[in-house]
C-alpha positions in Angstrom: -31.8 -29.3 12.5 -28.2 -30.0 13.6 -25.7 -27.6 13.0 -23.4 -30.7 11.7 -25.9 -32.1 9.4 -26.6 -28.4 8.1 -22.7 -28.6 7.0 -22.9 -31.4 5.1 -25.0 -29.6 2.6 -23.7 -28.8 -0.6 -24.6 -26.1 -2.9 -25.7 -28.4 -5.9 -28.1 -30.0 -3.2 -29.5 -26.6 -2.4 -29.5 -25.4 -6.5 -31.0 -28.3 -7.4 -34.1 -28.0 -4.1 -34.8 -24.3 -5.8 -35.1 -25.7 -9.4 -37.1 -28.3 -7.9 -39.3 -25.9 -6.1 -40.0 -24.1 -9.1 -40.6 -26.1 -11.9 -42.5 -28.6 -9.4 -41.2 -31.6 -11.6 -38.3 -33.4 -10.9 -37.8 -33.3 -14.9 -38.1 -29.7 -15.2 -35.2 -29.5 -13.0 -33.3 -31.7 -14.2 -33.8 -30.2 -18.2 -33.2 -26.9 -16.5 -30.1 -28.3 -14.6 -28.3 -30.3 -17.4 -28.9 -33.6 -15.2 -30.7 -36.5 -15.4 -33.9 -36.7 -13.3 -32.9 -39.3 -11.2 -29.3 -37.7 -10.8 -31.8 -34.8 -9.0 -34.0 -37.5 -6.9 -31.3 -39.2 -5.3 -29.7 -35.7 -4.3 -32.9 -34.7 -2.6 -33.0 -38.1 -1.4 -29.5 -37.4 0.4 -30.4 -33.9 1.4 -33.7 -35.0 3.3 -31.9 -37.6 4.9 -28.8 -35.0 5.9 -31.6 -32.6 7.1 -34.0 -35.0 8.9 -37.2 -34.1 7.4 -39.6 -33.9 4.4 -39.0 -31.0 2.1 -40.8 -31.8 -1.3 -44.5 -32.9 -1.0 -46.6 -34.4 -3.9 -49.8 -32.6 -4.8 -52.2 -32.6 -7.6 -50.3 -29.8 -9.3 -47.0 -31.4 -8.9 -44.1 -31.1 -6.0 -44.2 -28.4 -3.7 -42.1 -27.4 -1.0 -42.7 -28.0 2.9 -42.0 -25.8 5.8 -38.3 -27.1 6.0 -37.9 -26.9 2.4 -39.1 -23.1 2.6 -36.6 -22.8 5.5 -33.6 -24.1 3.2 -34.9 -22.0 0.3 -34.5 -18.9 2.1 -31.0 -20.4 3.2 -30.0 -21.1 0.0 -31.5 -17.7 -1.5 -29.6 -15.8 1.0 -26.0 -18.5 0.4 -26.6 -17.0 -3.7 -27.2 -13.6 -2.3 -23.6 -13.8 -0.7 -21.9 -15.8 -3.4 -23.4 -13.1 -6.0 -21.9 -10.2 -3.7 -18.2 -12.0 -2.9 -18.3 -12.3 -6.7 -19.0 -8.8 -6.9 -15.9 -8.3 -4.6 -13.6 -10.6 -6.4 -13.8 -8.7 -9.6 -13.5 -5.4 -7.8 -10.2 -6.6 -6.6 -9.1 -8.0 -9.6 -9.9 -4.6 -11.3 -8.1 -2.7 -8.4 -11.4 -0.9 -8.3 -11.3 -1.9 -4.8 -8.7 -2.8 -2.0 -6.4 -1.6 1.0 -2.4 -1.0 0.5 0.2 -0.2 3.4 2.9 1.7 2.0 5.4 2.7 4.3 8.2 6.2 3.6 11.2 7.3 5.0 10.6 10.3 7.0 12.2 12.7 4.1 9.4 11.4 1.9 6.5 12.7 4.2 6.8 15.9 2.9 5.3 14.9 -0.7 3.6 11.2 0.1 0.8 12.4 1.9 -0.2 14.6 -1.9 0.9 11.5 -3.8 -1.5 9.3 -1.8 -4.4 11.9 -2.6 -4.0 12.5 -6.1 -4.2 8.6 -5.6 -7.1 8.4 -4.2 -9.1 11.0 -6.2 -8.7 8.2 -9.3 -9.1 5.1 -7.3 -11.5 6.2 -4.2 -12.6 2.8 -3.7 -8.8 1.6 -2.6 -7.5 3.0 1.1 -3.7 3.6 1.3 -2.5 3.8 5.1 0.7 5.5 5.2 3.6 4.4 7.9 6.6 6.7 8.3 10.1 5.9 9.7 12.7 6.1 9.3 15.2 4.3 7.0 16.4 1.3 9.0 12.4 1.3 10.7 10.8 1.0 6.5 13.3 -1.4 6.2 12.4 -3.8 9.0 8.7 -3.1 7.9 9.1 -4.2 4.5 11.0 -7.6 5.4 8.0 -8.5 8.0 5.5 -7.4 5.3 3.7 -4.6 7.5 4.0 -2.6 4.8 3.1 -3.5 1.4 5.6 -1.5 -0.7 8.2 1.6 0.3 9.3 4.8 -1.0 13.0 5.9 -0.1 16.2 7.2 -1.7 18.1 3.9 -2.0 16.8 0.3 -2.4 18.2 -1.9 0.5 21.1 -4.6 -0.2 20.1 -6.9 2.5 16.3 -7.9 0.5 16.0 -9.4 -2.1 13.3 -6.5 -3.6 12.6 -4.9 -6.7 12.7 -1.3 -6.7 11.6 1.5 -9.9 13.2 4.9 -9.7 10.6 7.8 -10.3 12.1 11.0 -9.9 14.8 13.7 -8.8 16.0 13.4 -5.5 18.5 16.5 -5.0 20.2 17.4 -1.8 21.4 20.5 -1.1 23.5 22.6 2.2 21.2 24.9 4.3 22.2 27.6 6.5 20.2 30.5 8.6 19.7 33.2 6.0 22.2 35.5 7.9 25.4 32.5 7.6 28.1 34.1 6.2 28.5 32.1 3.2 24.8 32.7 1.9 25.7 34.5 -1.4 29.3 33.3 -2.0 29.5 31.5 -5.5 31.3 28.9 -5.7 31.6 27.0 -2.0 34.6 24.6 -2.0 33.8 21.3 0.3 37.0 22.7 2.1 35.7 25.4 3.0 32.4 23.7 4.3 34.4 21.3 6.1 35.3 23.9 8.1 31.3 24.7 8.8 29.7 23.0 12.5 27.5 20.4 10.8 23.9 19.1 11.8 23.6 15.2 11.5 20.5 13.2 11.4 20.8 9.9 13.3 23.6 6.7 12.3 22.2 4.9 9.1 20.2 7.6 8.1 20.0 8.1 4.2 20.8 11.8 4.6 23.7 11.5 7.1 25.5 8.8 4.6 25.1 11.6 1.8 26.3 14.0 4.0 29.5 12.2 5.1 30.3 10.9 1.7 30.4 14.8 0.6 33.0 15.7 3.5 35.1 12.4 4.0 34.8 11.6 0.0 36.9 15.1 -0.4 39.6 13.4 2.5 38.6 16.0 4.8 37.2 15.8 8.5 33.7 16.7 9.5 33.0 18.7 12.5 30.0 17.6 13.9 27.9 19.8 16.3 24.8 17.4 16.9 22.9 14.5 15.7 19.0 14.6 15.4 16.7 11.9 14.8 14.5 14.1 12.6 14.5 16.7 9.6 12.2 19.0 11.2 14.4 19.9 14.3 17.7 19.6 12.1 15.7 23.0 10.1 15.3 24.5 13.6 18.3 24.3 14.7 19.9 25.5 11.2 17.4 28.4 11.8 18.9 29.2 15.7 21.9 29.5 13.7 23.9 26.1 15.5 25.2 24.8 12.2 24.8 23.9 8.5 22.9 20.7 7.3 22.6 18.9 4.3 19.4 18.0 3.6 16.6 17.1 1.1 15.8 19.5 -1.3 12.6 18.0 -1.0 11.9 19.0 2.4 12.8 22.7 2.6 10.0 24.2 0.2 8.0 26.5 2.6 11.1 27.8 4.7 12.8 28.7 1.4 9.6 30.0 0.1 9.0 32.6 3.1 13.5 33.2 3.8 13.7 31.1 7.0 16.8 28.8 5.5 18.6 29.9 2.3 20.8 27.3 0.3 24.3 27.8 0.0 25.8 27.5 -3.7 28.3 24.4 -3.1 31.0 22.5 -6.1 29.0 20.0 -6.9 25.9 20.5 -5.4 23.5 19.3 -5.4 23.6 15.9 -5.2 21.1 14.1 -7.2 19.6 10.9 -6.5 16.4 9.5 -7.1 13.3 8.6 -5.5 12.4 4.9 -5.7 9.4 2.7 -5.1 10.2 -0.6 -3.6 8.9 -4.0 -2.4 9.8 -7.7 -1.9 10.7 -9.6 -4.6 9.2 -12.9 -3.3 5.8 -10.5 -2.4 3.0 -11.3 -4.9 1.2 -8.1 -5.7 -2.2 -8.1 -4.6 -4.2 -5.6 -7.6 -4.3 -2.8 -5.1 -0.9 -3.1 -4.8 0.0 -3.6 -8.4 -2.5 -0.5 -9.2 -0.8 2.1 -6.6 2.7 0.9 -7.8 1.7 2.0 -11.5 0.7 4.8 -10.3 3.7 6.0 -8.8 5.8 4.8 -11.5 3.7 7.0 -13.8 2.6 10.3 -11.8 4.8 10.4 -9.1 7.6 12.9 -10.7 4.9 15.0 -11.3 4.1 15.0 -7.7 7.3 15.8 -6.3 8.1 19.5 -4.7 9.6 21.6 -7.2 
């Protein structure tokens, strides 16, 4: 049989060959179709002709099939198997029972995505989340060329059209090496932080703008001592005692839990902000998509580090 002619099949050819095949009358498939009879005859008609060769025979006990029309049964057995199971699919994916998502974090929000996305999966195990962590201007990009489906960072950007859901506290505080001088005072004044060496993540960092605002919002210079392109080695080098940081509250928990860093009592700290989930605007949600969003809108203050 020729590949081409094989395409030219249709499934109502195929549906009506079974019926055909099992009622052995060209009238019990058609009452069994809702057709006409001859509606059925001239579709086997075409089909024979599309396929080159015989597939009903007549015999005593009515029409039977032949060797080709076994061979397109099992074709068209196998055709419903996979129809039945894409079905199956379809309304797994329209249920979010089912599904893939790509969220993407700013690197301050590995520190509690990683629990988020398992709480996840423990109620929806049949949807994968891949996680892709950068930092802000990198999520960014990401999110505009859509290789990741929806975002979690501090501030929504200006430059997408996105919408965006705040769903919990996003405090920053100052961190010093326990032994810093000012770990105790009451009271800082940002005046007398100015005069503190400060630790910097890198230009258009989230953190860094909060951490200018603070110094240059009170009209005073910043001293800067170095710029880091990660929160991780600006804790280490707060530790080594090279300066004072302000950071996410967020990602300090265990070296405030065992006295590596200690938090120094600021005016006006800390600065709260929130967390907020965002994605395109113009982006249709796909159910997975729509089902993890939910998700984080409902549980993910819960999840956040105390």
């Amino acid at each position: 049989m020729a590949e081409s002619a094989l395409r030219d099949v249709t499934l109502r050819q195929l549906e009506m060959l079974a019926a055909t095949a099992e009622h052995r009358t060209l009238a019990g498939a058609a009452t069994a179709l809702h057709v006409t009879g001859p509606a059925i005859a001239q579709q086997l008609r075409l089909l024979e002709k599309r396929v080159g060769l015989a597939l009903l025979e007549r015999r005593a006990d009515g029409l039977h099939v032949t060797e080709a029309g076994r061979a397109l049964l099992g074709c068209a057995h196998r055709v419903e198997r996979e129809m039945q199971a894409t079905a199956d699919e379809l309304e797994s994916l329209r249920t979010s029972t089912t599904g893939h998502v790509v969220l993407g974090a700013v690197s301050t929000a590995k520190y509690f995505t990683p629990h988020l996305i398992a709480e996840y999966r423990r109620a929806n195990p049949g949807i994968s989340v891949h996680l892709v962590v950068g930092n802000r201007a990198e999520t960014i990009t990401a999110l505009e060329d859509y290789d990741v489906d929806l975002a979690i960072m501090g501030r929504a950007p200006s430059s997408l059209d996105v919408v965006d859901e705040a769903f919990g506290d996003h405090p920053y505080v100052v961190i010093a090496a326990p032994g810093h001088p000012l770990v105790g005072a009451r009271d800082v004044s940002v005046a007398r932080l100015s005069e503190e060496m400060f630790l910097l993540r890198e230009p258009g960092s989230g953190t860094r703008i909060h951490a200018e605002s603070l110094i240059a919002g009170a009209g005073l210079p910043m001293r800067v001592e170095m710029e880091m392109s990660s929160n991780e080695t600006i804790k280490q080098a707060v530790m080594a005692g090279l300066g004072v940081a302000l950071i996410s509250a967020h990602t300090i928990a265990a070296e405030l839990g065992d006295g590596r860093l200690a938090v120094l009592d600021v005016e006006g700290l800390p600065i709260r902000r929130q967390w907020r989930a965002v994605r395109l605007a113009s982006r249709e949600p796909s159910p997975a998509m729509a089902s993890l969003w939910e998700f984080i809108s409902a549980q993910g203050r819960a999840l956040l580090p105390a």
